[in-house]
TORKOL-4160 file (C-alpha; in steps of 0.2 Angstrom, whole numbers, padded with zeros to 4 digits, m for minus):
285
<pt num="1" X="0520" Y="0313" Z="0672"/>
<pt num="2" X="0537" Y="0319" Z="0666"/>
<pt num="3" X="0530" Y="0319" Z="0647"/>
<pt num="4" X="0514" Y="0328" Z="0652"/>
<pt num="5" X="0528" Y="0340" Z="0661"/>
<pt num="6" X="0539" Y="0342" Z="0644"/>
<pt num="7" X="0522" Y="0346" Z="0634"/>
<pt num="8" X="0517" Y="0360" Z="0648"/>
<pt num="9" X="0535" Y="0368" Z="0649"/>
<pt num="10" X="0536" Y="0369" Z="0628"/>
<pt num="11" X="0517" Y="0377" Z="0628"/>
<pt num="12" X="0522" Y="0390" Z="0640"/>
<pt num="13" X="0538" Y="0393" Z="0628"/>
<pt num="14" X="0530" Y="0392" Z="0613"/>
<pt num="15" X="0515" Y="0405" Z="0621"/>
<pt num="16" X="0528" Y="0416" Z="0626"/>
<pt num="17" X="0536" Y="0415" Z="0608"/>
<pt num="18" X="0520" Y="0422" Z="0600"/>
<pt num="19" X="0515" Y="0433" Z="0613"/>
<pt num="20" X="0534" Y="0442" Z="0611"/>
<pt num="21" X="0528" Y="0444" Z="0590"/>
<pt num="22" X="0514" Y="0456" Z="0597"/>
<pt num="23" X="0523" Y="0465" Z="0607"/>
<pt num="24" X="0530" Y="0484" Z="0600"/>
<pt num="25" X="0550" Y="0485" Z="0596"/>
<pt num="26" X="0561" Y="0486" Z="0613"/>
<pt num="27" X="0579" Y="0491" Z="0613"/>
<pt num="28" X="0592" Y="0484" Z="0619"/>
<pt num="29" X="0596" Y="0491" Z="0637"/>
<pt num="30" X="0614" Y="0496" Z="0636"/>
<pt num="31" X="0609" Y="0505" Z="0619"/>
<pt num="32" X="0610" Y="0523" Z="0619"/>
<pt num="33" X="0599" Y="0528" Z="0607"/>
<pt num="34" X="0589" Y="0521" Z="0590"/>
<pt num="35" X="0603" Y="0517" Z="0579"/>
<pt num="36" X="0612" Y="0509" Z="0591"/>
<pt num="37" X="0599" Y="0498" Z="0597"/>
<pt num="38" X="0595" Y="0495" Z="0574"/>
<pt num="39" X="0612" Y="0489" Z="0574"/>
<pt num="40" X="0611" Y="0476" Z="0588"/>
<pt num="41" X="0598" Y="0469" Z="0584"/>
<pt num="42" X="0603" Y="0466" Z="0567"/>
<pt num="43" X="0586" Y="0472" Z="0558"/>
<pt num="44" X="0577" Y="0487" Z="0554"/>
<pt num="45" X="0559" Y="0486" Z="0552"/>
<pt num="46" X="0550" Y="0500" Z="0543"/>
<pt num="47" X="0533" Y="0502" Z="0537"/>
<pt num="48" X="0528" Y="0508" Z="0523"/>
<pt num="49" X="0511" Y="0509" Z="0513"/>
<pt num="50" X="0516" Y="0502" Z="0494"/>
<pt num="51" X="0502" Y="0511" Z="0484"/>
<pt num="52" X="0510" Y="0526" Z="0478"/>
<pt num="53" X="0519" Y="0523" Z="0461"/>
<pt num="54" X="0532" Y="0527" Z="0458"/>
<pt num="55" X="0536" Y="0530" Z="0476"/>
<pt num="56" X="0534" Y="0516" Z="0482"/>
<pt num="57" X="0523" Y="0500" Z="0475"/>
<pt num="58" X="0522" Y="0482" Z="0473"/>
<pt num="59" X="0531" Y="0474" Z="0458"/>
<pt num="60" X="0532" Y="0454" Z="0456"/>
<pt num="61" X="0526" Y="0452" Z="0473"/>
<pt num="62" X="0541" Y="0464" Z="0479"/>
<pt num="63" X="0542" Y="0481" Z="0485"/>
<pt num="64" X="0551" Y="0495" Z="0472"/>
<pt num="65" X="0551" Y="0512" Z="0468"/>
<pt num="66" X="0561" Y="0527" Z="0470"/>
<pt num="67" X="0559" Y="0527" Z="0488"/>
<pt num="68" X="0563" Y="0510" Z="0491"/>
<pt num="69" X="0579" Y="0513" Z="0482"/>
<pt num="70" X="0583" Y="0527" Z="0495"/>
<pt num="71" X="0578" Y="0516" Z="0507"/>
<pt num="72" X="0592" Y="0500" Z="0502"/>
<pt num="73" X="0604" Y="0513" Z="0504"/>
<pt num="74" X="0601" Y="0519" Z="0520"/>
<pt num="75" X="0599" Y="0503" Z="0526"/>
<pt num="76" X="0617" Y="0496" Z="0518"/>
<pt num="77" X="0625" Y="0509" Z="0527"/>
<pt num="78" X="0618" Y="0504" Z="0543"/>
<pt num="79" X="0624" Y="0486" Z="0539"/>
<pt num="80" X="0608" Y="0479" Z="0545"/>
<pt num="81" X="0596" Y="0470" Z="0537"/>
<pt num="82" X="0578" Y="0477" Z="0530"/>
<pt num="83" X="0562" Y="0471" Z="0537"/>
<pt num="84" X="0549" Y="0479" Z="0527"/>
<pt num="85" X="0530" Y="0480" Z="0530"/>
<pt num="86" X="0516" Y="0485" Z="0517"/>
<pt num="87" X="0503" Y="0491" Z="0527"/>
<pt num="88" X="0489" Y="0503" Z="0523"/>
<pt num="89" X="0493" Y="0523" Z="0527"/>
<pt num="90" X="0479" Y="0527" Z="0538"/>
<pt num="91" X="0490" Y="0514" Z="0553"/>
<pt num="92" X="0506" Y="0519" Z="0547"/>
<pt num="93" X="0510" Y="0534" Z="0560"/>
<pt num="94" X="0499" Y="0526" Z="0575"/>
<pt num="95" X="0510" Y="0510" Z="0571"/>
<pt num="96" X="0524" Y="0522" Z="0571"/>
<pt num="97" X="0521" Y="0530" Z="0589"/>
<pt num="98" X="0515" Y="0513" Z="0595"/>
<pt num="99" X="0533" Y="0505" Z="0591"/>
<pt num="100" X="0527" Y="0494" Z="0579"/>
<pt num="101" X="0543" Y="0499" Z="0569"/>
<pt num="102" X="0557" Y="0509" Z="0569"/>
<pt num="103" X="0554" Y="0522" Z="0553"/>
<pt num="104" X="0539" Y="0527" Z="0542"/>
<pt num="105" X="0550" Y="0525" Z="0527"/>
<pt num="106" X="0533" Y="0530" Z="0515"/>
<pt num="107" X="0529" Y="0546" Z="0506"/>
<pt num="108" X="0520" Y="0558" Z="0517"/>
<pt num="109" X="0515" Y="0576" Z="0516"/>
<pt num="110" X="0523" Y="0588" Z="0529"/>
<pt num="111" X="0512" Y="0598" Z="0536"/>
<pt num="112" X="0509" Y="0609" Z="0552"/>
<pt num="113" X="0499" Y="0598" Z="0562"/>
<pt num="114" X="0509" Y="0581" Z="0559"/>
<pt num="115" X="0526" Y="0593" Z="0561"/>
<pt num="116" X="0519" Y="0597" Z="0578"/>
<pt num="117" X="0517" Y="0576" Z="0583"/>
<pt num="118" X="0531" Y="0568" Z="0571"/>
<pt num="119" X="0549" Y="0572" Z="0566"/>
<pt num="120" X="0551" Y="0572" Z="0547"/>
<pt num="121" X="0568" Y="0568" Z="0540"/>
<pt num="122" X="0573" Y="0580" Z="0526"/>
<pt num="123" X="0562" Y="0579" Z="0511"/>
<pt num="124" X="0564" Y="0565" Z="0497"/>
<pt num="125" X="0553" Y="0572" Z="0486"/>
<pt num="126" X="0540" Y="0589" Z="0481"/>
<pt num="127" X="0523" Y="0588" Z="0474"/>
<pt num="128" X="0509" Y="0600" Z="0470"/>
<pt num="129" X="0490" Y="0596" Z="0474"/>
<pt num="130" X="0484" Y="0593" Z="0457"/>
<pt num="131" X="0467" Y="0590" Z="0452"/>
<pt num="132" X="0466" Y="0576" Z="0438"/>
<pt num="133" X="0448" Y="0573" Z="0426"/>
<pt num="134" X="0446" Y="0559" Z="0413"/>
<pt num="135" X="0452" Y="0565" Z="0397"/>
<pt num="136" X="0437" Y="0568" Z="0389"/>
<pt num="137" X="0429" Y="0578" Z="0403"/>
<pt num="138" X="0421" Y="0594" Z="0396"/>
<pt num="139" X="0414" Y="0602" Z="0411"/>
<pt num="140" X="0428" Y="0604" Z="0424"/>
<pt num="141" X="0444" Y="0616" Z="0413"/>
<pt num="142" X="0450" Y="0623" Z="0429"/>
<pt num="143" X="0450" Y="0621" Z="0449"/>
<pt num="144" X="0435" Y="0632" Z="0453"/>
<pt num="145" X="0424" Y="0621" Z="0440"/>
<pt num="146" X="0423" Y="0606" Z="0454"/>
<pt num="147" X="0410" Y="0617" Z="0461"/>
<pt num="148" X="0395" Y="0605" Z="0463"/>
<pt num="149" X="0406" Y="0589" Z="0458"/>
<pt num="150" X="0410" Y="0573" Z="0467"/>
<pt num="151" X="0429" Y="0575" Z="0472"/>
<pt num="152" X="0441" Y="0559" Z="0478"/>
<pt num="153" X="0457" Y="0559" Z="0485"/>
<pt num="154" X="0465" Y="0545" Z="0499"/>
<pt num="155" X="0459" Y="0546" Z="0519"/>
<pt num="156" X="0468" Y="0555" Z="0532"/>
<pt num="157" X="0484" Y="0557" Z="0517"/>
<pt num="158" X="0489" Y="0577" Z="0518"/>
<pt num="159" X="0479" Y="0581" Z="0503"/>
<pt num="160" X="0463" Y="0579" Z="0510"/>
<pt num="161" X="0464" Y="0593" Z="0521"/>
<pt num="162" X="0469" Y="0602" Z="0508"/>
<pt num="163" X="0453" Y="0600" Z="0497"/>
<pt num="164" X="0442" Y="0600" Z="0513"/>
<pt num="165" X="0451" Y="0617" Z="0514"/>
<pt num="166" X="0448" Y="0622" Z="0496"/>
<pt num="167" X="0428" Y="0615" Z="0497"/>
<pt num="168" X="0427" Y="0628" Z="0511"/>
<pt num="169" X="0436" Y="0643" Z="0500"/>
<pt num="170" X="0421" Y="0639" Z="0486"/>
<pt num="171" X="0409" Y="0642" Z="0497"/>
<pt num="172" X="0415" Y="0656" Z="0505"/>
<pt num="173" X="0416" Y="0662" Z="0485"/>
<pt num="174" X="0397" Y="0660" Z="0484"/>
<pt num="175" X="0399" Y="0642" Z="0475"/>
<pt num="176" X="0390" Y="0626" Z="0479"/>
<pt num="177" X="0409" Y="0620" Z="0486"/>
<pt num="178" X="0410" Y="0599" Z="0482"/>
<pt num="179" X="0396" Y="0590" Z="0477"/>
<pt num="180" X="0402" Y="0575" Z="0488"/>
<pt num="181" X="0420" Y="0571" Z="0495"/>
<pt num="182" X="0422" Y="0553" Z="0491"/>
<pt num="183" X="0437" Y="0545" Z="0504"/>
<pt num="184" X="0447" Y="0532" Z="0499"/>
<pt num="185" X="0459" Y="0520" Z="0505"/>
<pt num="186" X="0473" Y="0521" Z="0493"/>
<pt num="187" X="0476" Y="0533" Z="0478"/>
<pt num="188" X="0476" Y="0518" Z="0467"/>
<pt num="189" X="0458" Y="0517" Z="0471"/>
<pt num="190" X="0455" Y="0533" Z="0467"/>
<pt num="191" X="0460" Y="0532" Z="0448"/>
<pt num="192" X="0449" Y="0518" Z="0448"/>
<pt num="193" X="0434" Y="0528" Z="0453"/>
<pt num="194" X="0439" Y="0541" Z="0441"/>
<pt num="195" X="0439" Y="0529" Z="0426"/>
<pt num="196" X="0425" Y="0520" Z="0429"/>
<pt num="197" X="0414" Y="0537" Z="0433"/>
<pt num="198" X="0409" Y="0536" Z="0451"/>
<pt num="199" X="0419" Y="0550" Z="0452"/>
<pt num="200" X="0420" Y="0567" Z="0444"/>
<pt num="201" X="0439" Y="0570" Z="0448"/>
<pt num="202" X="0451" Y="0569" Z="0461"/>
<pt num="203" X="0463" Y="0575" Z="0470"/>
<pt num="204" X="0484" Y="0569" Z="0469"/>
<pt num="205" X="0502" Y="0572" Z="0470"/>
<pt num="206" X="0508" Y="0580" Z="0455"/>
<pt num="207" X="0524" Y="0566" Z="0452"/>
<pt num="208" X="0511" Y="0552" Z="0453"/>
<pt num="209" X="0498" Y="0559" Z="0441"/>
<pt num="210" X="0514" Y="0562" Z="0429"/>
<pt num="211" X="0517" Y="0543" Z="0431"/>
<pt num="212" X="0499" Y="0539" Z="0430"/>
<pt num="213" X="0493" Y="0548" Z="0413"/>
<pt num="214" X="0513" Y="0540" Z="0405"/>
<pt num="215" X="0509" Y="0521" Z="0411"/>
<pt num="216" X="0488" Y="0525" Z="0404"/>
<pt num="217" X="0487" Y="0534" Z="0389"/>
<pt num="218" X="0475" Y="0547" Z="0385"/>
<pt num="219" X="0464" Y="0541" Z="0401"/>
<pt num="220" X="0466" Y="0558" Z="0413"/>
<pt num="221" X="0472" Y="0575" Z="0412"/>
<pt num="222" X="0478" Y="0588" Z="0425"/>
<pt num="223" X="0467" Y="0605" Z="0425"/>
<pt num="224" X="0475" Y="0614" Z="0437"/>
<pt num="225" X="0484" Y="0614" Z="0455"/>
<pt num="226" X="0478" Y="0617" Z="0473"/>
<pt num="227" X="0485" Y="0623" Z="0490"/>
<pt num="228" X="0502" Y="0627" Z="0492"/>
<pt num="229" X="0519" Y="0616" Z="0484"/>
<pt num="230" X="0523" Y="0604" Z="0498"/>
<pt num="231" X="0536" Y="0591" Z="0501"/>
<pt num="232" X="0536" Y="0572" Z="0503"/>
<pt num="233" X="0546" Y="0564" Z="0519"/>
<pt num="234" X="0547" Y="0549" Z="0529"/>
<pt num="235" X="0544" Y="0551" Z="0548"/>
<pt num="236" X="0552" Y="0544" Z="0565"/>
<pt num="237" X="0548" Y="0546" Z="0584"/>
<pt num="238" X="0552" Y="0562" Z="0591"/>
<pt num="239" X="0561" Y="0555" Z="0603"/>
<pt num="240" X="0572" Y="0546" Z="0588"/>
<pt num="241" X="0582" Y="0561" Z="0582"/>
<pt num="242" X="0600" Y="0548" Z="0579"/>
<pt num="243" X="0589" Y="0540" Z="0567"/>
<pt num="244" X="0583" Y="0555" Z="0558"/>
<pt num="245" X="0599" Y="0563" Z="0557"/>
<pt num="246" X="0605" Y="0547" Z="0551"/>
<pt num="247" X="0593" Y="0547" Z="0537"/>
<pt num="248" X="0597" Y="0566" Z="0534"/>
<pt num="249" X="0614" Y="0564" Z="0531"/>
<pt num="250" X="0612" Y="0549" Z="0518"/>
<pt num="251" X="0600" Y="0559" Z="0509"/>
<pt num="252" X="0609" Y="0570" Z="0510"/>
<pt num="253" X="0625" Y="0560" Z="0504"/>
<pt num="254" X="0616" Y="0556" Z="0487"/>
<pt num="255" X="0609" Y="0572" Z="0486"/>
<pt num="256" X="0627" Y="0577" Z="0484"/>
<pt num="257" X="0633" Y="0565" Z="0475"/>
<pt num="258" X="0621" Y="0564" Z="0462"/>
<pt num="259" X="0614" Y="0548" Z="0464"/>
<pt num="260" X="0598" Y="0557" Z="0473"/>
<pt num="261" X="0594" Y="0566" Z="0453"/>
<pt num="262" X="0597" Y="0548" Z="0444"/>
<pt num="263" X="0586" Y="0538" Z="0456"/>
<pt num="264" X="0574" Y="0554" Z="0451"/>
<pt num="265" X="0578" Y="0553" Z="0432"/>
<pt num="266" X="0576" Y="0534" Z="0434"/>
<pt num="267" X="0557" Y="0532" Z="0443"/>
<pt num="268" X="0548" Y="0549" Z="0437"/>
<pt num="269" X="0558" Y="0558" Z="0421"/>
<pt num="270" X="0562" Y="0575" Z="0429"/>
<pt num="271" X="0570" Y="0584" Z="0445"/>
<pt num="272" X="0560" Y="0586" Z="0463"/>
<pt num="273" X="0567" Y="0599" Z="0476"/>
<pt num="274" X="0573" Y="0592" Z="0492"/>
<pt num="275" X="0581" Y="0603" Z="0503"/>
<pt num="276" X="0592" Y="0601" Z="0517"/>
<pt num="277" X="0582" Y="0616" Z="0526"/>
<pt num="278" X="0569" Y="0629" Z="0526"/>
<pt num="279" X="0556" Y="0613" Z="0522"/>
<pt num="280" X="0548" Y="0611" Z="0540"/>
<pt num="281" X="0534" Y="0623" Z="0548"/>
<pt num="282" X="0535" Y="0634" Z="0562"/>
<pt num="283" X="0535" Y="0624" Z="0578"/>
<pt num="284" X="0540" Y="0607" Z="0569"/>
<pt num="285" X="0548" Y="0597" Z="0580"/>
């Protein structure tokens, strides 16, 4: 009897254990606000999606990229340790609400209707909304010439309102507007589609269809830009503004210090904008 009683008491223990591992991030109660609570726990847990060279991607098993090396120093400075997940963008800011993690710490788009639901920190990065072909495509020389073609660009990312938007202006030019709208999961798989011709073009951040057409040679070229310039940010809780002005001031700590342009020089070759203000939309929170 008292062995059965040892078995039941550790299942219960070890049922509770696994149980706590699904529950969302809690604080620690005398903790007055994120940071704090970071700091007591020992841990930071971000999440990121690693598909966005040179931003952020996998490398020997490992995360890297420009980002992540923002990232390392944030979290140095914290005095934590990093607990980093790769997980697919489109459950990046549900996770994020949901207290899956503490920080978004991936590159994402601001735009009016996230700015309304998420707080952005301060940009790490700027991009344009370029359109890419393969590099012996004849028929498309500049944006309006997607007219009847089957665009790609990544699901629920910030571009693809942005060609949704543009597919609406054709039309309402007298054009065909996109043949198809292909979605994809990661803009990885979009370059792959655009190789291999099941697509006619797509849609990406300028930065990363520099990086692309340098590591693949004389595969794709740019034929013109969409939309309007936009910048790259990571994303906290609203409610988790001592984090964001945490993150602020180390970025902006590099910024000022230079090491904000090497780590730029470093992953992509040239300069990005990211200001300390001006970068959010009316009624940002």
């Amino acid at each position: 009897m008292v062995e059965f009683l040892s078995f039941t008491r550790r299942s219960v223990v070890s049922a509770l254990a696994a149980a706590t591992l699904l529950l969302p991030l809690s604080g620690v109660s005398h903790a007055e606000g994120l940071v704090d609570q970071i700091k007591q726990r020992g841990t930071i847990v971000v999440g990121t999606e690693a598909a966005f060279e040179p931003f952020e991607f996998v490398r020997d098993g490992q995360i890297v990229g420009y980002n992540k090396d923002i990232l390392d120093y944030v979290v140095a400075q914290l005095g934590v340790k990093l607990d980093q997940l790769n997980l697919p963008f489109q459950g990046l800011l549900p996770g994020l609400l949901a207290k899956k993690f503490d920080l978004m710490a991936t590159s994402t788009g601001i735009n009016p209707e996230r700015a309304a639901k998420y707080a952005y920190t301060r940009p790490t990065g700027s991009f344009e909304n370029v359109i890419v072909v393969r590099a012996d495509e004849e028929r498309i020389k500049k944006p309006e010439d997607i007219n009847g073609m089957v665009v790609a660009t990544q699901l629920a990312s910030s571009v693809q309102p942005i060609i949704e938007a543009y597919d609406k202006e054709l039309k309402e030019k007298g054009g065909k507007g996109l043949g198809e709208l292909k979605l994809f999961t990661s803009f990885p798989e979009t370059h792959v589609a655009l190789a291999s011709g099941q697509v006619d073009a797509i849609v990406i951040a300028s930065p990363s269809a520099a990086v692309l057409m340098k590591n693949v040679p004389d595969t794709y070229k740019v034929v013109g830009s969409i939309g309007e310039f936009s910048y790259l940010s990571w994303v906290v809780r609203p409610e988790d503004k001592d984090l964001r002005e945490f993150i602020n001031a180390k970025i902006g700590e590099l910024a000022d210090s230079g090491k904000l342009k090497e780590m730029q020089m470093k992953w992509f070759g040239f300069e990005m904008k990211t200001p300390s203000e001006g970068y959010l939309p009316p009624g940002a929170l």
